[in-house]
DOMIMI-520625 format. One record per residue (C-alpha): residue in one letter; z, x, y; residue number from 0. Coordinates in Angstrom, 3 decimals, padded with zeros to 6 digits, m for minus. Example, Ala and Ser with C-alpha at 12.3 -4.5 7.8 and 13.67 -1.06 7.14 Angstrom:
REM residues 2
(r A (007.800 012.300 m004.500) 0),
(r S (007.140 013.670 m001.060) 1),
//
This chain:
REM residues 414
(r X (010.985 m021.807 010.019) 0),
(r X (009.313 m023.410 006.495) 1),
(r X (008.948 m020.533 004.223) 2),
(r X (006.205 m020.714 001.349) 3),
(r X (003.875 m023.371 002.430) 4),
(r X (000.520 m021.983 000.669) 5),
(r X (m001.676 m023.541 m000.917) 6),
(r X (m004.257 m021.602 m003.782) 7),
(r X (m007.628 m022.532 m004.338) 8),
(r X (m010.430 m020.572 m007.107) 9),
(r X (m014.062 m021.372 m006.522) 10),
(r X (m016.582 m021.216 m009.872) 11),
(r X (m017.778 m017.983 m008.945) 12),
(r X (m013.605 m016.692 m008.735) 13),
(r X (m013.184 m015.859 m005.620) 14),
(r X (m009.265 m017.363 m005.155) 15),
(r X (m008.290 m018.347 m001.258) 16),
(r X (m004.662 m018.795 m000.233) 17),
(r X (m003.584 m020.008 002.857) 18),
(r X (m000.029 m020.523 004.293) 19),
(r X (m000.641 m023.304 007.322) 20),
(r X (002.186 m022.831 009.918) 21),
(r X (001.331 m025.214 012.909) 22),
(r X (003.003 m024.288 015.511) 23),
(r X (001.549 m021.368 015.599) 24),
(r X (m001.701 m021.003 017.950) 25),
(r X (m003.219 m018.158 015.840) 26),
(r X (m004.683 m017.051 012.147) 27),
(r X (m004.676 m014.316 010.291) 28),
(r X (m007.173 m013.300 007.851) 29),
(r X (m007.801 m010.910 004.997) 30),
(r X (m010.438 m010.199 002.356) 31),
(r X (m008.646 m008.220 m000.534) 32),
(r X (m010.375 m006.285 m003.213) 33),
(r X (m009.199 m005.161 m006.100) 34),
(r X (m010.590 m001.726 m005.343) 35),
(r X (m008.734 001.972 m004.607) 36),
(r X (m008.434 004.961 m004.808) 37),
(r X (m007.658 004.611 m008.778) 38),
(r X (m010.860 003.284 m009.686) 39),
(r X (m012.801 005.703 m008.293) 40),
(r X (m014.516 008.583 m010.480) 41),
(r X (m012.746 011.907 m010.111) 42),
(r X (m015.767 013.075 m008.665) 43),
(r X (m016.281 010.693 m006.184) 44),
(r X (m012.538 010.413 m005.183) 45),
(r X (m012.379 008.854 m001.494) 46),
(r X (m015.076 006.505 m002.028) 47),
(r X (m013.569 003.230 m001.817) 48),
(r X (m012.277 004.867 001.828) 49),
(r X (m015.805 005.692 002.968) 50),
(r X (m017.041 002.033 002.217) 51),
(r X (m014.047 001.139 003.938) 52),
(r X (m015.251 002.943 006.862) 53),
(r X (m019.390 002.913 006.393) 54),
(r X (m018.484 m001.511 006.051) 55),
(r X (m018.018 m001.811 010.072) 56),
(r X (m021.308 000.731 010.534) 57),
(r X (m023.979 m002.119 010.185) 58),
(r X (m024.899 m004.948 007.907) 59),
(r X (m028.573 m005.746 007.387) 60),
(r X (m028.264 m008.507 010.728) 61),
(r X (m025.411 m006.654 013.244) 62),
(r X (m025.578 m003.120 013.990) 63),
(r X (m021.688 m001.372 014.787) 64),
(r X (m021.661 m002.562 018.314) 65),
(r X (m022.989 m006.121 017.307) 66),
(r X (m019.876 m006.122 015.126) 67),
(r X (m017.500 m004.468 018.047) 68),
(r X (m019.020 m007.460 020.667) 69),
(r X (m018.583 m010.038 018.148) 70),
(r X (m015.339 m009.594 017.236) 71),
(r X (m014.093 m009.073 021.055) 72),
(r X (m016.138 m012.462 022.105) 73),
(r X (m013.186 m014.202 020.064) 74),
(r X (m010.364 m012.193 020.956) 75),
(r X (m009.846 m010.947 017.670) 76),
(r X (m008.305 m008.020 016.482) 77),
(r X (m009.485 m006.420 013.121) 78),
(r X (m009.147 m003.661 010.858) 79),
(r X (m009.161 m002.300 007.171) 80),
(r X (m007.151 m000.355 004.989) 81),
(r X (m007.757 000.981 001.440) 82),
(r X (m004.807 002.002 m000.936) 83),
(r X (m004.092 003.222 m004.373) 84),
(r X (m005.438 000.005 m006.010) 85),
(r X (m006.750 m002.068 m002.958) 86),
(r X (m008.252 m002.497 m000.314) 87),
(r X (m008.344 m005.148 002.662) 88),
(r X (m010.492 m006.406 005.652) 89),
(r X (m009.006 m008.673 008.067) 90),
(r X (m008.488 m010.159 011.417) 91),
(r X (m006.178 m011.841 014.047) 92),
(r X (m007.790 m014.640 016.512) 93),
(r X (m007.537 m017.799 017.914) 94),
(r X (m007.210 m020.617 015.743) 95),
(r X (m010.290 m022.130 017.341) 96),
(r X (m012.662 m019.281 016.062) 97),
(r X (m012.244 m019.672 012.562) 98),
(r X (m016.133 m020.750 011.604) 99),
(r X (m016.952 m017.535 013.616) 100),
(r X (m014.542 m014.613 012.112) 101),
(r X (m015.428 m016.195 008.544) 102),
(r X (m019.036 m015.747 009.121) 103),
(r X (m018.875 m012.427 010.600) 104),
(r X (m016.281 m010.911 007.683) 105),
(r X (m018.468 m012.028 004.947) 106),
(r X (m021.267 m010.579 006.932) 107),
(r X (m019.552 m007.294 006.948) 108),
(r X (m018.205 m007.442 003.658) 109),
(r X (m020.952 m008.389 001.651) 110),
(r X (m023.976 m007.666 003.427) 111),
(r X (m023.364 m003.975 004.653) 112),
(r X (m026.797 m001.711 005.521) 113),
(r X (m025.288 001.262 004.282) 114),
(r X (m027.607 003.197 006.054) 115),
(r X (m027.929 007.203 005.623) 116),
(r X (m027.340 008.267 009.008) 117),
(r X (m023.669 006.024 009.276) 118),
(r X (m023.402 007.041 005.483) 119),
(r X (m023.198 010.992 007.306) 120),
(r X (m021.011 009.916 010.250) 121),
(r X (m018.308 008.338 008.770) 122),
(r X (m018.395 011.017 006.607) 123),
(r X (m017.805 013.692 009.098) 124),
(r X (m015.129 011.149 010.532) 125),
(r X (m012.983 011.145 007.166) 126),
(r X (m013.533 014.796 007.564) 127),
(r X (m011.491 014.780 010.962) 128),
(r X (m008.999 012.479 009.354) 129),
(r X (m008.313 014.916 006.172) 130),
(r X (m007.667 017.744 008.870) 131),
(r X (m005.298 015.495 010.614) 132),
(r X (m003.223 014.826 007.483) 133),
(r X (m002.997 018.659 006.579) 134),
(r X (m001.592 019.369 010.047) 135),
(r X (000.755 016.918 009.385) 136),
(r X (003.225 017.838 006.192) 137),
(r X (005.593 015.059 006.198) 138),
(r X (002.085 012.966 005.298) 139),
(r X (000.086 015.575 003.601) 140),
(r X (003.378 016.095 001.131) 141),
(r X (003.300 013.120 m000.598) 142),
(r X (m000.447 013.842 m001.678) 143),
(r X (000.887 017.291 m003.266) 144),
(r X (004.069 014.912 m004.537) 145),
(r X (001.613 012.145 m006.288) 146),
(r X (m001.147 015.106 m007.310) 147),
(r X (001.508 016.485 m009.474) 148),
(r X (003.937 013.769 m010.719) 149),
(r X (000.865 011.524 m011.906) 150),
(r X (m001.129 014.783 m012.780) 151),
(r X (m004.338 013.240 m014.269) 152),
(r X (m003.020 010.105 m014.278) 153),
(r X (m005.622 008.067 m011.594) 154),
(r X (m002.947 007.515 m009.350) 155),
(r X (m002.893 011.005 m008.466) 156),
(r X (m006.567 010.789 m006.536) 157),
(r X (m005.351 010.701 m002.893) 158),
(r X (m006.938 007.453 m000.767) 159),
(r X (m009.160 009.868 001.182) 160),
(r X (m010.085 012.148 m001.100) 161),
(r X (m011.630 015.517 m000.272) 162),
(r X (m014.211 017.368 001.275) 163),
(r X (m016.337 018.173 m002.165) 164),
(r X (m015.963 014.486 m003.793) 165),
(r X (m017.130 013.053 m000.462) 166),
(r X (m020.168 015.054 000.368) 167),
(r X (m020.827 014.330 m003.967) 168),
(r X (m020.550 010.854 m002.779) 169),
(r X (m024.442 009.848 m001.827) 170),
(r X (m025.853 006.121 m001.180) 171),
(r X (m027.061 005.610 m004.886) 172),
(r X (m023.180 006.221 m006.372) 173),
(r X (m022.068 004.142 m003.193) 174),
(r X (m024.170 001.064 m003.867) 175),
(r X (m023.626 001.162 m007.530) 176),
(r X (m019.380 001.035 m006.975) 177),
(r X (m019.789 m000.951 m004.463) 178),
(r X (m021.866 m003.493 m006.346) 179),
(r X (m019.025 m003.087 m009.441) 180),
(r X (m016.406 m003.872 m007.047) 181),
(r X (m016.796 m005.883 m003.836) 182),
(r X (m017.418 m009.109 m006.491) 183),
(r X (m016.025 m012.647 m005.574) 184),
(r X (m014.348 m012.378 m008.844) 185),
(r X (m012.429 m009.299 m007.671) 186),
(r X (m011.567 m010.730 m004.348) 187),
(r X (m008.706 m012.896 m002.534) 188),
(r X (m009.198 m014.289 000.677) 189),
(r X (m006.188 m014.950 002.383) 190),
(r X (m004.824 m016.432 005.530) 191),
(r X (m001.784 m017.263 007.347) 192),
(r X (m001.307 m019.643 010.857) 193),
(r X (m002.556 m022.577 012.403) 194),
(r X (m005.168 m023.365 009.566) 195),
(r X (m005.295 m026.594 007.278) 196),
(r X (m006.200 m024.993 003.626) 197),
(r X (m009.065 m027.804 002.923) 198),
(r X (m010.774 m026.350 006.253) 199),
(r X (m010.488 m022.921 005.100) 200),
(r X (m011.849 m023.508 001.751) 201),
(r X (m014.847 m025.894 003.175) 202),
(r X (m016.169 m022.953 005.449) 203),
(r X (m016.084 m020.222 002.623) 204),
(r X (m018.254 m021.917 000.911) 205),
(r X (m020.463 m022.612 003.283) 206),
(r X (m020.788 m018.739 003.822) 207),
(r X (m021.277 m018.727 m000.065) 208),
(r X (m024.058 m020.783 m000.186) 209),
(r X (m025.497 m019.398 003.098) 210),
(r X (m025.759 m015.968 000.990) 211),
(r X (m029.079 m014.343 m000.273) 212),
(r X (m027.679 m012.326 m002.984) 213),
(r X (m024.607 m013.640 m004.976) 214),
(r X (m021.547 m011.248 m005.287) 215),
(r X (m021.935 m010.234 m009.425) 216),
(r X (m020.004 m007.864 m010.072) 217),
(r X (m017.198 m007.422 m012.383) 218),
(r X (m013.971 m008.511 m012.362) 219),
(r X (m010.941 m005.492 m011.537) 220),
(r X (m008.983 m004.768 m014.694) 221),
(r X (m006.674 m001.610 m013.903) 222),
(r X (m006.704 000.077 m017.603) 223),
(r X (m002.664 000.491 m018.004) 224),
(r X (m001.835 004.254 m019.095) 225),
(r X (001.667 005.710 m018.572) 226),
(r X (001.670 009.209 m016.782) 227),
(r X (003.370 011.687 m018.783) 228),
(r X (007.051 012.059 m017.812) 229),
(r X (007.250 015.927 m016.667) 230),
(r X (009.348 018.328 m014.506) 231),
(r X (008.403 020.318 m012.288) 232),
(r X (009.520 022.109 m009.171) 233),
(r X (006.327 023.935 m006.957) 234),
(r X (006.134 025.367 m003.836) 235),
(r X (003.288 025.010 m001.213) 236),
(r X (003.392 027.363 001.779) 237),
(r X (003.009 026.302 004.699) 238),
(r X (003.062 027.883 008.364) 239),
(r X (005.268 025.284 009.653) 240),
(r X (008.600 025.371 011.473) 241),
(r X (010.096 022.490 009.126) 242),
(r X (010.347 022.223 005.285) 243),
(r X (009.575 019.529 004.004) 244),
(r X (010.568 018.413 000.882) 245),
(r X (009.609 015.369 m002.565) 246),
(r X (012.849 015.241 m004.709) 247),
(r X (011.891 012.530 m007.692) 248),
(r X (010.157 011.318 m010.327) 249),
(r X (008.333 007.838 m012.129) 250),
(r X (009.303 005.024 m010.751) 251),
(r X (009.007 001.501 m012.244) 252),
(r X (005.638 m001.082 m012.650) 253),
(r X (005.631 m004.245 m010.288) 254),
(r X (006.603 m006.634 m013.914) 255),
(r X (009.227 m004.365 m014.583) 256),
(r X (013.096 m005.832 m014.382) 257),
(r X (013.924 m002.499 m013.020) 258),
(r X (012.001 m003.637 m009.762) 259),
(r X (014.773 m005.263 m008.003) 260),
(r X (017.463 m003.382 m009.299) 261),
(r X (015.467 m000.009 m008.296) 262),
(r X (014.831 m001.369 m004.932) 263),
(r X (018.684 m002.089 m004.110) 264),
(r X (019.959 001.012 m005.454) 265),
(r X (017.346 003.511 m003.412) 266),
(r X (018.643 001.474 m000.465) 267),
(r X (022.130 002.600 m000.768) 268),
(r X (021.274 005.548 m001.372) 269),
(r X (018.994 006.472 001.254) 270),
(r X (016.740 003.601 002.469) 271),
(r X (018.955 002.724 005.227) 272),
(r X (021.332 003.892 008.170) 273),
(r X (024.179 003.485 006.056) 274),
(r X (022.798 005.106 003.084) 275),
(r X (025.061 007.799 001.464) 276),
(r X (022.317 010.449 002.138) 277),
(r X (021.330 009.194 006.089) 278),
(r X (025.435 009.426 006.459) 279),
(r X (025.936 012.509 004.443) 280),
(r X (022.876 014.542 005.577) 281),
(r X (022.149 013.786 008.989) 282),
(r X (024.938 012.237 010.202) 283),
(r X (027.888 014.430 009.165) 284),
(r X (026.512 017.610 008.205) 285),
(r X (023.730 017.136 010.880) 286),
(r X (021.174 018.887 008.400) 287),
(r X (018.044 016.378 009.108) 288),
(r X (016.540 014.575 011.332) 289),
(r X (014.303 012.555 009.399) 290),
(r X (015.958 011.665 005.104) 291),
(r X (015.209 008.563 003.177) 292),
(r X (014.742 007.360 m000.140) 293),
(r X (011.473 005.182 m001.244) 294),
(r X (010.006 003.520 m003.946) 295),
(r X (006.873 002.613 m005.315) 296),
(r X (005.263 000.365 m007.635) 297),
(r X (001.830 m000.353 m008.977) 298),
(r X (000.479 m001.633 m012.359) 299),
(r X (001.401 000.662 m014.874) 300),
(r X (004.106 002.719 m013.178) 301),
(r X (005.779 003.796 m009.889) 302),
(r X (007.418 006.561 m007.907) 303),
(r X (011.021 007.388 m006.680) 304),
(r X (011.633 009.802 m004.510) 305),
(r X (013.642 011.293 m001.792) 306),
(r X (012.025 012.883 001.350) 307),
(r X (013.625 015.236 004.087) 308),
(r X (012.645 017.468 006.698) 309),
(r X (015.122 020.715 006.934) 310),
(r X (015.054 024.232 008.465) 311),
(r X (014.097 027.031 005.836) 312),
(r X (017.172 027.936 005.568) 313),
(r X (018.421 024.642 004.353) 314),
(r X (015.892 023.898 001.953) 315),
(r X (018.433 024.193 m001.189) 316),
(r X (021.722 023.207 000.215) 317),
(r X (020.028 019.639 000.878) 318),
(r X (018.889 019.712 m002.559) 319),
(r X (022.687 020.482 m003.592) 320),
(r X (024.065 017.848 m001.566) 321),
(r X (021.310 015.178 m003.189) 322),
(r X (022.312 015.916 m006.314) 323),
(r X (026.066 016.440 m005.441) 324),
(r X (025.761 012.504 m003.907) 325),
(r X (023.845 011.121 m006.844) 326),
(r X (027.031 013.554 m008.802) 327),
(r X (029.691 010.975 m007.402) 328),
(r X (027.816 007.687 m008.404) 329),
(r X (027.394 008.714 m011.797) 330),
(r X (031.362 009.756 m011.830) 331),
(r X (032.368 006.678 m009.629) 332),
(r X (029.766 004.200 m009.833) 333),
(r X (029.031 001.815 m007.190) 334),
(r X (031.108 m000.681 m005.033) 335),
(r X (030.750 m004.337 m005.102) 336),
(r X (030.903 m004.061 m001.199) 337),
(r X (027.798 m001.166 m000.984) 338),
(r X (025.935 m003.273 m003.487) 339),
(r X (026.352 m006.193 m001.133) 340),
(r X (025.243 m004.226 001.829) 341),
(r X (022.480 m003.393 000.595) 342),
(r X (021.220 m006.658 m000.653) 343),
(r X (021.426 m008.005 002.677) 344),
(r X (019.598 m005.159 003.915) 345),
(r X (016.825 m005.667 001.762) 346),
(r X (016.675 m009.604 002.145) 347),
(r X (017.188 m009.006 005.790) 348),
(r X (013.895 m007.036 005.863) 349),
(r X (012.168 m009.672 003.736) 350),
(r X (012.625 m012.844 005.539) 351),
(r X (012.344 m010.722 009.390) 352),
(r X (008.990 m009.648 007.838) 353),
(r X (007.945 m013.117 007.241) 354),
(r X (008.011 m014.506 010.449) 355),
(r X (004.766 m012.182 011.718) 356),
(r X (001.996 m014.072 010.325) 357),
(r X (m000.182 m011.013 009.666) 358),
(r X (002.420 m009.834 007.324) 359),
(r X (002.668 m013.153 005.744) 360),
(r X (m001.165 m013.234 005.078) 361),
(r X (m000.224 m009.446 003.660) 362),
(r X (001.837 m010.524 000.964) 363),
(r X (m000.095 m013.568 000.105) 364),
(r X (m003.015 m011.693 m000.363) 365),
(r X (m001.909 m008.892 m002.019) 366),
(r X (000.974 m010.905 m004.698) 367),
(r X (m002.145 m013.118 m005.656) 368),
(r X (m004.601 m010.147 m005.802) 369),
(r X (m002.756 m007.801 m007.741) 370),
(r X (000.332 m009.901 m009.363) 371),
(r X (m002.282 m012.946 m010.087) 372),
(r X (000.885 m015.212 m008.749) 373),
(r X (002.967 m015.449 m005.419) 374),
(r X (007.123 m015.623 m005.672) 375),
(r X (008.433 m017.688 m003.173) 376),
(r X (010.709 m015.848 m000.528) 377),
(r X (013.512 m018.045 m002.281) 378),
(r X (012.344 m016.506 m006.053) 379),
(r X (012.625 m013.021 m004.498) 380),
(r X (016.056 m013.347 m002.225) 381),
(r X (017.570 m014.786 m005.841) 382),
(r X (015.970 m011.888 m007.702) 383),
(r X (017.849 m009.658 m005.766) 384),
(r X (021.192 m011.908 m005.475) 385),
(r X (021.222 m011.319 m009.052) 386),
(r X (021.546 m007.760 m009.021) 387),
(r X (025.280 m006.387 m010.312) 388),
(r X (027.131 m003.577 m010.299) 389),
(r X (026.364 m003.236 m014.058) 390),
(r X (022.852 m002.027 m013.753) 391),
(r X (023.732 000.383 m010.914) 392),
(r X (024.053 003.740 m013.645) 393),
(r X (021.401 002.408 m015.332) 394),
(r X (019.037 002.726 m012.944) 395),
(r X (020.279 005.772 m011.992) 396),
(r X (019.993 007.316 m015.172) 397),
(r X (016.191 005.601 m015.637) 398),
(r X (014.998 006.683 m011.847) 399),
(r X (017.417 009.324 m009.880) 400),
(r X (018.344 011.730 m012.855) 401),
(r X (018.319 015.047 m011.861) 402),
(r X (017.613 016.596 m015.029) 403),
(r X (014.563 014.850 m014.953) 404),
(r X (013.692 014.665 m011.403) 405),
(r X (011.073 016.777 m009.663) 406),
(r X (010.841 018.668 m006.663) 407),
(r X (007.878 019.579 m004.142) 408),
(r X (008.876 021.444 m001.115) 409),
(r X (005.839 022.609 001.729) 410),
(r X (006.791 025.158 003.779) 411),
(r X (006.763 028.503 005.181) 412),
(r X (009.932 029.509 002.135) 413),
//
């Protein structure tokens, strides 16, 4: 299978498309991307880049919410949305035959929403289900007390839903007037992935253009770059739960950093996979865990490492002393040529298995171009990581997994 056959195209009024045409393929997928989350929202609106997320598939000022639900199910499509720290995305799966159709009816949804009151109040009251769902669920709802406190006023630390009193402060005037500043062709990426021929693609978006009333003017997304301060901490949140769960980390790296790759490999051997030293250590020889990994994250300023576990009470600080006892012996021993290796593969494994699901291919078009303004070839990224030694292995352990700078969250009933 051709990786990396994309083509990129910017219209006047800077809306960029990218399309990857794969022809035996009987399918497309498609994504609008904006360059709108959770960190461009006001503090006191927090969660509204979610609601419009939500309040989009409610109406526009020509389909009501089941005229949207019939329309997308007359092509066999399947559709959804997601919003994250610093975007948010709109897109569908159907039948390479329907592409004139799913066009039209995405920019219909995302540029010509009704935003009336009354959906304004129910998706509303739906988001309010959804924050009750992630509180009864700690091994989610941890990582917003891990982020709240490691970025601290940083506007990474807003969680993607945000909360009951910044959504009800979130009325149809302060909706409009964000959503006007950021659902702009200028701040947008349209991407797609399948049986589609780029000129085609390109030809029908701008017939939607020039079919619209009002012209997208917003302004274009510039994330203002400000380093959290570097901080340790160690709180505890009780919790009546029969698990502990547990964040054990700190900053992480930017997506331009040269630590990206490096990072990446070295929380894989260490607990991003099976054969990581703390899946082997902690679950599978002392049996401690059920559910321990290591993850990384990176956006455009900075990043988070961090280790996650689930443990009885009782536990909670022995798996703490066995973390730092394993992160002990790398610093004192360093890091095999043959674990380094492993873990490479791992990683490029993932990549190129993830590639051959065209939904995830129009993912990483779309976002790469959105937020990274260019798109690595799977090739660029597989060498990034061949590159990788055993020489920057302490380095990045120093930089990322150092425990006298590392921070821990635990939620529990302790």
């Amino acid at each position: 299978m051709e990786f990396d056959n994309y083509q990129i195209t910017e219209l006047e009024n800077g809306l960029k498309i990218i399309s990857e045409h794969i022809p035996h393929f009987r399918s497309i997928s498609l994504g609008f991307w904006v360059g709108a989350g959770s960190r461009n929202e006001p503090r006191k609106n927090s969660g509204i880049t979610h609601l419009i997320e939500h309040v989009l598939f409610k109406g526009t000022k020509k389909r009501s919410y089941k005229d949207i639900a019939i329309a997308f199910d007359s092509i066999g499509a399947e559709y959804n949305a997601f919003t994250d720290k610093e975007n948010s995305c709109f897109y569908a799966d159907f039948i390479d035959t329907h592409l004139d159709q799913c066009l039209e009816l995405l920019f219909d949804i995302v540029f010509n929403p009704s935003f009336l009151k009354s959906n304004i109040q129910t998706e509303k009251n739906i988001i309010f289900e959804e924050i009750k769902m992630v509180e009864d669920s700690p091994s989610e709802n941890i990582f917003n007390y891990f982020y709240r406190d490691l970025f601290d006023r940083h506007p990474l630390s807003l969680p993607v839903l945000g909360n009951r009193k910044s959504l009800q402060q979130c009325h149809k005037e302060a909706i409009w007037q964000y959503f006007h500043n950021h659902f702009s062709f200028c701040n947008m990426v349209v991407s797609a992935a399948g049986n589609i021929k780029h000129h085609d693609l390109v030809e029908s978006i701008k017939r939607n253009v020039n079919r619209m009333q009002l012209k997208s003017e917003g302004q274009k997304n510039h994330i203002q770059k400000q380093l959290p301060v570097q901080k340790k901490f160690k709180n505890i949140y009780k919790n009546k739960t029969k698990a502990v769960h547990i964040c054990y980390g700190g900053l992480g790296c930017s997506r331009d950093s040269s630590d990206r790759y490096p990072l990446a490999v070295f929380t894989s051997l260490f607990g991003g996979s099976m054969s990581s030293r703390l899946f082997q250590r902690i679950r599978e020889e002392e049996g401690l865990s059920y559910s321990i990994f290591s993850t990384n994250a990176q956006y455009a300023d900075t990043g988070a490492a961090l280790t996650y576990a689930a443990v009885s009470p009782k536990n909670t600080f022995y798996i703490i002393d066995l973390i730092n006892e394993e992160l002990s012996k790398i610093k004192k021993n360093n890091i095999g040529a043959d674990e380094i290796e492993r873990a490479k593969e791992n990683i490029k494994g993932s990549i190129v298995l993830s590639v051959e699901d065209i939904s995830s291919r129009m993912f990483r078009l779309g976002k790469a171009l959105l937020m990274d303004k260019k798109v690595l070839t799977i090739n660029e990224i597989l060498k990034k990581i061949d590159y990788v030694g055993c020489d920057s292995m302490l380095n990045i352990q120093d930089r990322y997994y150092n425990p006298d700078r590392m921070s821990i969250v635990v939620l529990g009933d302790i």
